[in-house]
VOPALO-519697 format. One record per residue (C-alpha): x, y, z. Coordinates in steps of 0.5 Angstrom, whole numbers, padded with zeros to 4 digits, always signed. Layout:
% residues N
XYZ;...
% end
This chain:
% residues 790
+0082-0001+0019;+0090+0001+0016;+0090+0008+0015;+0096+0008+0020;+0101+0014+0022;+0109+0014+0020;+0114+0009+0024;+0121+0010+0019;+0122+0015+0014;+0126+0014+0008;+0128+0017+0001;+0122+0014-0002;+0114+0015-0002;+0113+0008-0003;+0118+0005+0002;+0116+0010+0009;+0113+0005+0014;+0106+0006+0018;+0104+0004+0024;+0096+0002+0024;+0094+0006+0030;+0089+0004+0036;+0093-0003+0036;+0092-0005+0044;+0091-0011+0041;+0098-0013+0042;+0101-0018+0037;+0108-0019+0040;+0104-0024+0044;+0104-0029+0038;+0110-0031+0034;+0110-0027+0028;+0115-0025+0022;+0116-0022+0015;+0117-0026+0010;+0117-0027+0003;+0119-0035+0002;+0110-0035+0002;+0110-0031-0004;+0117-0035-0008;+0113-0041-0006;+0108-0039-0009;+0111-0037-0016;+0114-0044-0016;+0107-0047-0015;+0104-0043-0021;+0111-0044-0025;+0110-0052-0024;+0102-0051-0025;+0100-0047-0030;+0107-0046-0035;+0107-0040-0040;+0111-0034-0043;+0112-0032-0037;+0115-0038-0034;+0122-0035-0036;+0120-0028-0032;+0118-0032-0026;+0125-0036-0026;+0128-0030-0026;+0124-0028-0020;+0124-0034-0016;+0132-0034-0017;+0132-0027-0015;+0129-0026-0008;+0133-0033-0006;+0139-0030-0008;+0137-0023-0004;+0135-0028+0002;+0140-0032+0003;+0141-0030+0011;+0134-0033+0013;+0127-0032+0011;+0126-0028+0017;+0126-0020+0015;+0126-0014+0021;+0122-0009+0020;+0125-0003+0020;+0130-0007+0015;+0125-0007+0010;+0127-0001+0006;+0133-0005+0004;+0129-0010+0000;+0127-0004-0005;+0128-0008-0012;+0124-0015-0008;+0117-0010-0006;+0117-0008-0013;+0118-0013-0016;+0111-0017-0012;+0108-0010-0014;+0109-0011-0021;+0107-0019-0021;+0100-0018-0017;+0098-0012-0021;+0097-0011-0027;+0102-0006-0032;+0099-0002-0033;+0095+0002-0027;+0097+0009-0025;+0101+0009-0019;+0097+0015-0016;+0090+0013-0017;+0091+0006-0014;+0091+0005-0007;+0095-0002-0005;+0100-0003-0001;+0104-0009+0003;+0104-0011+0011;+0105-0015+0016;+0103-0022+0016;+0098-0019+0022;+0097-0012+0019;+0100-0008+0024;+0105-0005+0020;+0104-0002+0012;+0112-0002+0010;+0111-0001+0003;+0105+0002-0001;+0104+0007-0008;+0104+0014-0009;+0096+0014-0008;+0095+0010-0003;+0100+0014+0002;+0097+0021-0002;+0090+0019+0001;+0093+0018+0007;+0097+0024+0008;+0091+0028+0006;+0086+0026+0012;+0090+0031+0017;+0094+0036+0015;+0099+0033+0020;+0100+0026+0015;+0097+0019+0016;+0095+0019+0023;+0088+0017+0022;+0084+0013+0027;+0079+0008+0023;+0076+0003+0028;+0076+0004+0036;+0081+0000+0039;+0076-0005+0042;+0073-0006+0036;+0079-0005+0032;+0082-0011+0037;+0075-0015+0036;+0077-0014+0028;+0084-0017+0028;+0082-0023+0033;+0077-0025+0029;+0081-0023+0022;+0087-0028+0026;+0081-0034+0027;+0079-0034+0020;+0086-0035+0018;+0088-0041+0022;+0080-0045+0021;+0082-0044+0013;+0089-0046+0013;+0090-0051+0019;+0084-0054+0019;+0080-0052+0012;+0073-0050+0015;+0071-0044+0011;+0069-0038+0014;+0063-0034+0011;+0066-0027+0013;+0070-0023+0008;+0076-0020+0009;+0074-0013+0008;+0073-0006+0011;+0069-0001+0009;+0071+0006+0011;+0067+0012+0011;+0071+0020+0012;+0068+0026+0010;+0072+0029+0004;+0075+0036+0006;+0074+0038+0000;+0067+0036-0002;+0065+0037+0005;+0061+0030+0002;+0062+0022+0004;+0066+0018+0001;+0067+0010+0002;+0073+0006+0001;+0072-0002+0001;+0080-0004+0004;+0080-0012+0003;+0086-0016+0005;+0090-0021+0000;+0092-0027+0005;+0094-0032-0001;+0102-0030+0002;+0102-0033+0009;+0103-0038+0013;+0102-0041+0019;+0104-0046+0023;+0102-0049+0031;+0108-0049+0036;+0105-0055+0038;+0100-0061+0038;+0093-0058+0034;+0087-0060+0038;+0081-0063+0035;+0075-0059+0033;+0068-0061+0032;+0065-0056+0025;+0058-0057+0027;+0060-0053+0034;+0064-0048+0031;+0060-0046+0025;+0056-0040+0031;+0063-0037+0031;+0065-0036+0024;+0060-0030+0023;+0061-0023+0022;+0062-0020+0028;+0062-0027+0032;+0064-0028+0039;+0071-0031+0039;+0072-0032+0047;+0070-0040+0047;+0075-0041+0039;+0081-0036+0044;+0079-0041+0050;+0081-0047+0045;+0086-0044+0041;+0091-0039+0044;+0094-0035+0039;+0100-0035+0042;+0101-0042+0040;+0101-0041+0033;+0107-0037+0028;+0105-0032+0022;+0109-0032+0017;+0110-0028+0011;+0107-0021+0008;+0099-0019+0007;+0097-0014+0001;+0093-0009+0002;+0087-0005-0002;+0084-0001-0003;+0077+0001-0008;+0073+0007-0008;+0066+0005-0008;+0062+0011-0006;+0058+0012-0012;+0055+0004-0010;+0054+0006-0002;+0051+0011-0004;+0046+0008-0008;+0045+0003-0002;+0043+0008+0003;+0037+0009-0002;+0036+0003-0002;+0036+0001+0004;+0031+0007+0005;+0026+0004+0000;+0027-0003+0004;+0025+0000+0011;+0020+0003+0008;+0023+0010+0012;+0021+0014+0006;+0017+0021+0007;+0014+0023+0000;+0020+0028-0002;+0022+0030+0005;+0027+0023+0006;+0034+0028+0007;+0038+0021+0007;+0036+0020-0001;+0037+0027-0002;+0045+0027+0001;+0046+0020-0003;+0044+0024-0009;+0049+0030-0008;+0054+0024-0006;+0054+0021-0012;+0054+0028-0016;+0061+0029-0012;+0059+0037-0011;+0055+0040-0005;+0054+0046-0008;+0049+0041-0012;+0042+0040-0009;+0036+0036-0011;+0028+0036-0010;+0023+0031-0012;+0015+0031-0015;+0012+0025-0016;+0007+0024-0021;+0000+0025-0017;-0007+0025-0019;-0014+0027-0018;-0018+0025-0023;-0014+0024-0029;-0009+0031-0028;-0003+0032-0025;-0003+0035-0019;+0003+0038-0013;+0002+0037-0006;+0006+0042-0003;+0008+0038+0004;+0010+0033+0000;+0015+0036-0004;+0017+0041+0001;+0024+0039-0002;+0023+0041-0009;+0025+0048-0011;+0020+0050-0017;+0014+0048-0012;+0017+0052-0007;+0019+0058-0010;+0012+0058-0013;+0009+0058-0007;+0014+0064-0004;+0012+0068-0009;+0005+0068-0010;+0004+0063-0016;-0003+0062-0017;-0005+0054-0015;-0008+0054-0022;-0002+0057-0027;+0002+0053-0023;-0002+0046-0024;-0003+0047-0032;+0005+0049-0032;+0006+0041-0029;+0001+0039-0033;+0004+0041-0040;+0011+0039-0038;+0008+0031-0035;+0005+0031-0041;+0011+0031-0046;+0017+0030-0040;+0024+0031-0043;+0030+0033-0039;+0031+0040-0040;+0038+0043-0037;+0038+0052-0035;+0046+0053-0035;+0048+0060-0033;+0041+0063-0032;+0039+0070-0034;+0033+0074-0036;+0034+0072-0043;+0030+0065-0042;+0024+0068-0038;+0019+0069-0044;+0020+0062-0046;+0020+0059-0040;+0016+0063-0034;+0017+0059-0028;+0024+0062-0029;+0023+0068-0027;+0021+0064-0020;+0028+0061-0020;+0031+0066-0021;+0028+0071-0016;+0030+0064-0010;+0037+0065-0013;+0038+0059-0018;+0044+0059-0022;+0043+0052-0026;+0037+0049-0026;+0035+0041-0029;+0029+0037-0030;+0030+0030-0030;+0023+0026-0032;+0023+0019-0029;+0019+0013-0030;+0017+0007-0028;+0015+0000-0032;+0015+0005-0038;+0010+0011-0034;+0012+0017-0031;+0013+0016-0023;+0016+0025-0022;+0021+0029-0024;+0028+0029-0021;+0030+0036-0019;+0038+0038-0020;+0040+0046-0018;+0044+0049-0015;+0046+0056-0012;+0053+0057-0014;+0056+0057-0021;+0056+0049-0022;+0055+0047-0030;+0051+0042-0030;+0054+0037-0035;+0053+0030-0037;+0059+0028-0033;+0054+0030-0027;+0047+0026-0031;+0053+0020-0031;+0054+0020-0024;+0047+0020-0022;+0044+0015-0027;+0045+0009-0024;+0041+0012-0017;+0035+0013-0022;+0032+0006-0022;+0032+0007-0014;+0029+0014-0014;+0024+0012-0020;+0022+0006-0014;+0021+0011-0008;+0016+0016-0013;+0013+0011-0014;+0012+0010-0007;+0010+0016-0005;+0004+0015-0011;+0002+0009-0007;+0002+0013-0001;-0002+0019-0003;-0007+0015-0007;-0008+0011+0000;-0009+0017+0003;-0014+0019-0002;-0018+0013-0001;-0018+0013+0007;-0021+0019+0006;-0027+0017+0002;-0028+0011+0005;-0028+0015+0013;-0031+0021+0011;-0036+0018+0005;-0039+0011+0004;-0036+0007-0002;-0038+0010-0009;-0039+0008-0016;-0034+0011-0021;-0039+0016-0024;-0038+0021-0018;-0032+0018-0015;-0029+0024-0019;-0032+0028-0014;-0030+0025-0008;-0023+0025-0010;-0023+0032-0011;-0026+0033-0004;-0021+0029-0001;-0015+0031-0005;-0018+0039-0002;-0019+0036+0006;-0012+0033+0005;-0008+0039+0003;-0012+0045+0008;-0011+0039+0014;-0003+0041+0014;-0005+0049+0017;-0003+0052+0022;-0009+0048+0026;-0008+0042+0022;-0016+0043+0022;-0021+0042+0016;-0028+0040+0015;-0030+0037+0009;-0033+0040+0004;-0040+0038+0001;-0041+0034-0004;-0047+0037-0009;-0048+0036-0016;-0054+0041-0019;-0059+0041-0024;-0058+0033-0024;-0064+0029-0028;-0068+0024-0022;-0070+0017-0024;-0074+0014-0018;-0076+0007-0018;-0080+0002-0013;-0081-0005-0012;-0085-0007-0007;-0088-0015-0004;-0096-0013-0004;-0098-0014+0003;-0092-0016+0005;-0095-0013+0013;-0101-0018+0013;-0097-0023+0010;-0092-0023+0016;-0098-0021+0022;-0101-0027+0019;-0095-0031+0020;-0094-0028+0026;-0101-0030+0028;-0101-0038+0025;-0094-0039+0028;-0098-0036+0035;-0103-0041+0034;-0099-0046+0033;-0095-0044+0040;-0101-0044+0044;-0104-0051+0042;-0097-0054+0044;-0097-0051+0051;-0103-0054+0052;-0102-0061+0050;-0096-0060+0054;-0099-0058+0059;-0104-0064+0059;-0098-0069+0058;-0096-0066+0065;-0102-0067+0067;-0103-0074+0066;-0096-0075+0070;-0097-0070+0076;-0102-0066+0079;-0101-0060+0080;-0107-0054+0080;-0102-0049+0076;-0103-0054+0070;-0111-0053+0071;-0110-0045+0070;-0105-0045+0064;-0109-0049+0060;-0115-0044+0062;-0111-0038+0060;-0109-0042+0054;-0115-0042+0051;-0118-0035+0053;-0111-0034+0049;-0113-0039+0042;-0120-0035+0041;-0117-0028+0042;-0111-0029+0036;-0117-0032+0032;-0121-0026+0032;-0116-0021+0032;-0108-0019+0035;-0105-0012+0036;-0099-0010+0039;-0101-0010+0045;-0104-0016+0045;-0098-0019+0042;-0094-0016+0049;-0098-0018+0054;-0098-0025+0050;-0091-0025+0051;-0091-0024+0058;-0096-0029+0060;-0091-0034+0056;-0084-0031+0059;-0086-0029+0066;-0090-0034+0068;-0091-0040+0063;-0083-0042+0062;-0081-0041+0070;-0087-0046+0071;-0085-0051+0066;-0077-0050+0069;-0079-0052+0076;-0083-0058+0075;-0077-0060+0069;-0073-0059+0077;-0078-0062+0082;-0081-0067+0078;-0075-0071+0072;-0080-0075+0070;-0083-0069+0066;-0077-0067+0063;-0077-0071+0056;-0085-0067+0056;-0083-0060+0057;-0076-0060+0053;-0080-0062+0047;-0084-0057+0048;-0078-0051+0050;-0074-0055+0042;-0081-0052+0039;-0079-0045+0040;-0072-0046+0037;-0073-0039+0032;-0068-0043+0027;-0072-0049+0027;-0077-0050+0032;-0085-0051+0030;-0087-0044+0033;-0083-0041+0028;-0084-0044+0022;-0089-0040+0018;-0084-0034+0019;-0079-0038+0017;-0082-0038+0011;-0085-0032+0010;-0077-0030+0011;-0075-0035+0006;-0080-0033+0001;-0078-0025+0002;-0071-0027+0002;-0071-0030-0005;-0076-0025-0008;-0071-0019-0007;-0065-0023-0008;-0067-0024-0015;-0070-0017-0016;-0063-0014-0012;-0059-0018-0017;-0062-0017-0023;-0062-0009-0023;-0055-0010-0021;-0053-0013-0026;-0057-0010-0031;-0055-0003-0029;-0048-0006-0030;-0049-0008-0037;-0053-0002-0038;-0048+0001-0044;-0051+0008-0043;-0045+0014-0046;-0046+0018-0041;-0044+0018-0033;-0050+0017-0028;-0051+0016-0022;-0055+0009-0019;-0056+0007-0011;-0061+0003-0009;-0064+0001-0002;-0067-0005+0002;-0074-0004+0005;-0079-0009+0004;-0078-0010-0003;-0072-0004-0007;-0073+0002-0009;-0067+0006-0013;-0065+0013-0015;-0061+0016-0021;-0059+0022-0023;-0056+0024-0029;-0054+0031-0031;-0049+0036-0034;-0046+0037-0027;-0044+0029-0026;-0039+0030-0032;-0036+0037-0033;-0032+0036-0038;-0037+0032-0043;-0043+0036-0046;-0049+0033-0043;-0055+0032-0049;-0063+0029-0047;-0061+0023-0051;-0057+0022-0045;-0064+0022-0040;-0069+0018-0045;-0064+0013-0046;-0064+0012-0038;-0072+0012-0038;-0073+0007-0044;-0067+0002-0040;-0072+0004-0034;-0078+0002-0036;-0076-0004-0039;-0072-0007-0034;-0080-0006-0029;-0082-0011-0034;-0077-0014-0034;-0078-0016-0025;-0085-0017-0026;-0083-0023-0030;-0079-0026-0026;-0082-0025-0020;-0089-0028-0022;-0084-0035-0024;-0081-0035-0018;-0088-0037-0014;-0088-0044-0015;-0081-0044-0011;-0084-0040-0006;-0086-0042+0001;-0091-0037+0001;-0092-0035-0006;-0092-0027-0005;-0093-0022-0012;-0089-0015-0013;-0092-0009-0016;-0087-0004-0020;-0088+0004-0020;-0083+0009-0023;-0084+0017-0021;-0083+0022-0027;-0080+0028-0026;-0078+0032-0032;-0075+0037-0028;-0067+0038-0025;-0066+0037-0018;-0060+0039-0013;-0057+0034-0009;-0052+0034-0004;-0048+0027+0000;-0050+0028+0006;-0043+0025+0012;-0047+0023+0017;-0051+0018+0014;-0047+0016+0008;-0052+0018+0002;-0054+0023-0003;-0061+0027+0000;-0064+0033-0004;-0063+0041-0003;-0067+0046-0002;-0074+0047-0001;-0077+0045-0009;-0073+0038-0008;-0074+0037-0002;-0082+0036-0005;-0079+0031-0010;-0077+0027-0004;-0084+0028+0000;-0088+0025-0005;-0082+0020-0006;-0084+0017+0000;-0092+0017-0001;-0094+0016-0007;-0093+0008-0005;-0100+0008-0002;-0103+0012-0007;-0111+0011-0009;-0115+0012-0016;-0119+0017-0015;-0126+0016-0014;-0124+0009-0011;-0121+0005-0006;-0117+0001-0010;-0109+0002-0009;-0105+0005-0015;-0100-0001-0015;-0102-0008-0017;-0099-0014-0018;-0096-0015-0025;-0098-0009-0027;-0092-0003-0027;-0095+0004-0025;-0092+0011-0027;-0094+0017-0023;-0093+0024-0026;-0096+0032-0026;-0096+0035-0033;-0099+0032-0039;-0092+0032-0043;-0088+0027-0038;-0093+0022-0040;-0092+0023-0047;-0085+0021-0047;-0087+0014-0043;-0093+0012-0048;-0088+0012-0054;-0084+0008-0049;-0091+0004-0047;-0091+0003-0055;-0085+0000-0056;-0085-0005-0051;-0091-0007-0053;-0090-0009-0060;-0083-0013-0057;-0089-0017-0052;-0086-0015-0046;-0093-0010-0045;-0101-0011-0045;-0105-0008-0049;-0108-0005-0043;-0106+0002-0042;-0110+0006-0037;-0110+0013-0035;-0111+0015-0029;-0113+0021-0023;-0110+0020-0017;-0113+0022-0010;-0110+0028-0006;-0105+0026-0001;-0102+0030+0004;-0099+0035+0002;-0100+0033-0005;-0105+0035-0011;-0105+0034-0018;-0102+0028-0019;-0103+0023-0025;-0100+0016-0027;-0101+0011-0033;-0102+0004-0031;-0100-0002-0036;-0100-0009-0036;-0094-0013-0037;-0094-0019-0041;-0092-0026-0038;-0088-0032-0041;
% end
């Protein structure tokens, strides 16, 4: 706001005087004037205030600028040259003795700063070097420069005259371009007012503090305070100290985190983070690059648009680096990050470190990694580079410190953001996962995101299979749960009929209407087929009688005769499904179902939660009328973690006893139930290893290939096998059923059998048994055996 051009020059730096530029903002319009008598004032308040040993130097002072002005206090610019000796003096007064002239950038103005008519070496040396033709520097445009000066006027005359504090401060911040660094720099230039006065050439108006307070903001309007207090009514008097601090290296670090703030960031492409960073290095031969700390499954990982700003990255993609040298070269470094520094590189550091070789084919002369960590965590690695001859020394890493909290944040970020796109991913393209195969999918999702960003910006995910995995198939099913509910169905029926034709008799006995006779015919004709037996077709045509002719019957009699309206709502309230009496028994039966497979869903939940087994498997279940579940265990769920039999007989132990374990509890849940309903338990043996894939469209695992897929087929047919040589169905309640091909499977399970019945959860009723040819299907076997109930 006070960079200004030369207005008088005499034979000292410090005593040139500067006119500030864009001033249409005309002061002259105002009384004003320059004067010291604020400043001895000043002194003599500190001298009777706060005595010290200084008192004698300030007496001298004092006794010094009243013998100087003894013509008036009133001082003429272009005469301010003559009162050299008095300008030093105010300069060694508010400055500390000590500082260096040409690094302190302070100067005196006006009382309205207009004019700057004495200043330091360094403060006119920084002015002189904005142009090659002096100080002639333009901050502000003049109508901004003039809502400046007025609002910087108006803060002054509350504060002194009517003692309203403003929440403005009296500072500028100023930003060039240095023409040596071709970088920014910021300057904060703040204006010391403590040595003026101010006083009203007339009566001063009363003001109201609560209606001021909107325009004592920065930036504030100042027309209404103009149209109140004129600043032709008031004098200025005295001088205004003016300085001016570097503060680039703190706005530099502002502008990252004004990007984090606004959440504006990109990953690594954020060209304001990287700008801010070379400003704080003070070399725009320095560049610098970012890698977050991405992970999939636990390894680090580079996504290449992500850290499009990063060198190493770059150059490993420009020459041909494989994807997995390169990820095991970050690997290594994450794992024991430290800051390494390549000052001059040569040909001699190659062997040691073979991603050199990269930077210096791309050019690089100094290299740097920075290792940058986050609540003690790696959050990436800060790249520092540069093409030129720059050395890369500590006075550099210095500088950059105070903006590595800031970028650790925005690695941090980036990791946040990357994981979220993962996570989308999975949860559009697959289904929620269990942690056992989550790995998978993350690495599918990590591939599809890296092909997406082609040239076509088109991928297709990949299929997730896990070969030769071990299957454990289980079923818990409601013995006759079809009849259970057709016999509801029928009850509920009856019940309906017997109603409509109570209400239609009731109608009866208030009108005489001829239909009435008939519906009541076709009532009964409807009660002596239901007791014999109801198909689907009967069911549809019953429907249809009661829909279509019954219901529009009962409407239009509620309509032409009121008197039957109580008869006929009573009988409309019965067909409420939530608590009408045509319903009830299927309420039941839904409410029996309901707490069955509630408990047996929550107890397989919980119990393969707690299962403790000491290696990944897979576990999905799914709702029929009872559960089924499937899990598949093998080396291909865990690659890295050596698979052993162990593993698969543990799982059938804990699947076996869990059977028992169901068939318990569902035989205690009868008396709670409505309808007392018993479940029957099967487990399929499968010794064999299948391949299974995660089918997208139906968000679930499904088999491959021709003999898996056998696998399925008889999954879903041996729920209605039979004994052979019999009609009695495999399944039975309260015993569990194991169906298997070769002797050997059912081998293992017996010696399972027999633990379980020396711990008295099994009988001692063990049947072998032939099962009869299914479709498709021939040789199957199974062991049947009691469970034990408490």
């Amino acid at each position: 706001m006070y960079l200004a051009k030369s207005y008088t020059d005499q034979s000292s730096i410090q005593r040139k005087t500067f006119e500030i530029k864009n001033n249409d903002f005309k002061p002259a319009t105002m009384e004003s004037a320059l004067s010291f008598r604020p400043f001895v004032a000043h002194l003599k308040n500190m001298l009777k205030d706060q005595p010290s040993v200084k008192s004698e130097f300030y007496r001298y002072v004092i006794s010094k600028f009243e013998n100087e002005m003894t013509k008036g206090s009133a001082i003429m610019i272009r005469d301010s040259a003559s009162y050299k000796e008095l300008m030093e003096l105010v300069y060694m007064i508010l400055t500390p003795l000590a500082t260096n002239e040409r690094e302190h950038y302070w100067a005196l103005s006006t009382p309205i700063p207009d004019k700057i008519f004495f200043s330091t070496d360094g403060f006119y040396d920084f002015l002189t070097r904005q142009t090659s033709s002096g100080p002639d520097i333009t901050i502000s445009p003049v109508e901004l420069y003039k809502k400046q000066q007025t609002q910087y006027l108006y803060r002054l005359i509350l504060d002194r005259l009517y003692k309203i504090p403003t929440h403005a401060k009296n500072e500028v911040l100023y930003q060039y371009t240095d023409v040596t660094t071709n970088l920014p720099k910021f300057y904060s230039i703040f204006t010391d007012t403590r040595f003026i006065d101010i006083q009203p050439t007339g009566k001063l108006p009363q003001l109201d503090y609560k209606a001021m307070e909107p325009y004592l903001l920065e930036g504030a309007d100042t027309a209404p305070l103009e149209a109140l207090l004129p600043l032709k009514n008031f004098r200025f008097e005295g001088f205004s100290v003016i300085t001016m601090v570097d503060v680039t290296a703190a706005q530099a670090t502002e502008i990252i985190r004004d990007v984090l703030v606004n959440h504006e960031y990109h990953a690594c492409r954020n060209e304001s983070v990287i700008q801010a960073l070379k400003t704080l290095a003070g070399n725009d031969k320095i560049d610098f690059g970012l890698i977050p700390s991405f992970q999939i499954n636990g390894k680090f990982v580079v996504a290449k648009a992500e850290c499009s700003q990063s060198m190493v990255v770059e150059a490993a993609k420009k020459y041909g680096m494989t994807q997995e040298t390169f990820d095991t070269l970050v690997t290594e470094y994450f794992a024991n990050p430290e800051m390494v520094v390549f000052n001059h590189l040569s040909d001699d550091a190659l062997s040691e470190h073979p991603l050199l070789r990269l930077l210096i084919a791309e050019g690089i002369s100094s290299y740097a990694l920075i290792p940058v960590f986050y609540n003690k965590r790696m959050a990436g690695i800060l790249e520092v580079f540069s093409k030129d001859d720059v050395l890369l020394d500590d006075a550099i890493f210095s500088r950059l410190q105070t903006a590595l909290p800031l970028i650790a944040q925005l690695l941090k970020y980036s990791t946040e953001e990357f994981d979220a796109k993962i996570e989308n991913i999975i949860r559009d393209k697959f289904t929620p996962l269990r942690p056992s195969v989550q790995w998978k999918f993350n690495e599918a999702a990590w591939h599809y995101l890296e092909s997406s960003r082609g040239e076509t910006n088109i991928a297709d995910i990949e299929t997730v299979t896990f070969e030769k995995v071990h299957p454990l198939y289980g079923a818990i099913d409601i013995r006759n749960s079809t009849f259970e509910r057709n016999r509801a169905v029928k009850e509920d029926i009856k019940n309906q009929l017997n109603l409509l034709t109570n209400t239609l008799s009731s109608l009866k006995e208030i009108v005489r209407i001829e239909t009435a006779e008939t519906l009541v015919c076709s009532c009964d004709k409807w009660s002596s087929e239901i007791n014999e037996y109801l198909s689907s077709a009967d069911e549809i045509a019953l429907n249809r009688f009661l829909i279509a002719e019954v219901n529009p019957f009962l409407n239009r009699v509620t309509i032409e005769y009121p008197a039957t309206k109580d008869v006929v709502n009573f009988y409309f309230a019965a067909l409420d499904e939530t608590t009408g009496i045509a319903f009830e028994n299927r309420r039941k039966l839904e409410r029996s179902l309901q707490l069955v497979n509630t408990s047996v869903a929550g107890y397989i939940e919980n119990a393969q939660k707690s299962l403790k087994s000491a290696y990944p498997f897979y576990f999905e279940k799914f709702r029929t009328d009872g559960i089924e579940y499937d899990m598949y265990i093998g080396q291909s769920m865990a690659p890295e973690k050596p698979f052993d039999e162990i593993y698969l007989k543990h799982l059938r132990l804990w699947q076996l006893t869990s059977m028992a374990e169901i068939a318990r509890l569902t035989e205690k849940l009868l008396p709670q139930m409505e309808k007392p309903l018993r479940t029957t338990q099967m487990i399929f043996i499968h010794s064999n290893p299948i391949n299974i894939n995660f089918r997208n469209d139906e968000r679930r695992f499904d088999v491959e290939g021709a003999y898996n897929i056998r696998y399925e087929i008889i999954k879903k047919r041996i729920d209605k096998a039979l004994v052979s040589e019999s009609r009695e169905r495999l399944t039975q309640p309260g015993k569990i059923a194991l169906v298997y091909f070769n002797d050997h499977e059912a081998d293992e399970y017996v010696e399972y059998i027999s633990d379980l019945q020396q711990m008295g959860l099994l009988d001692d009723n063990l049947e072998y048994l032939e099962l009869e040819e299914l479709q498709g299907v021939i040789g199957l076997k199974a062991l049947r055996i009691g469970v034990k109930h408490l």
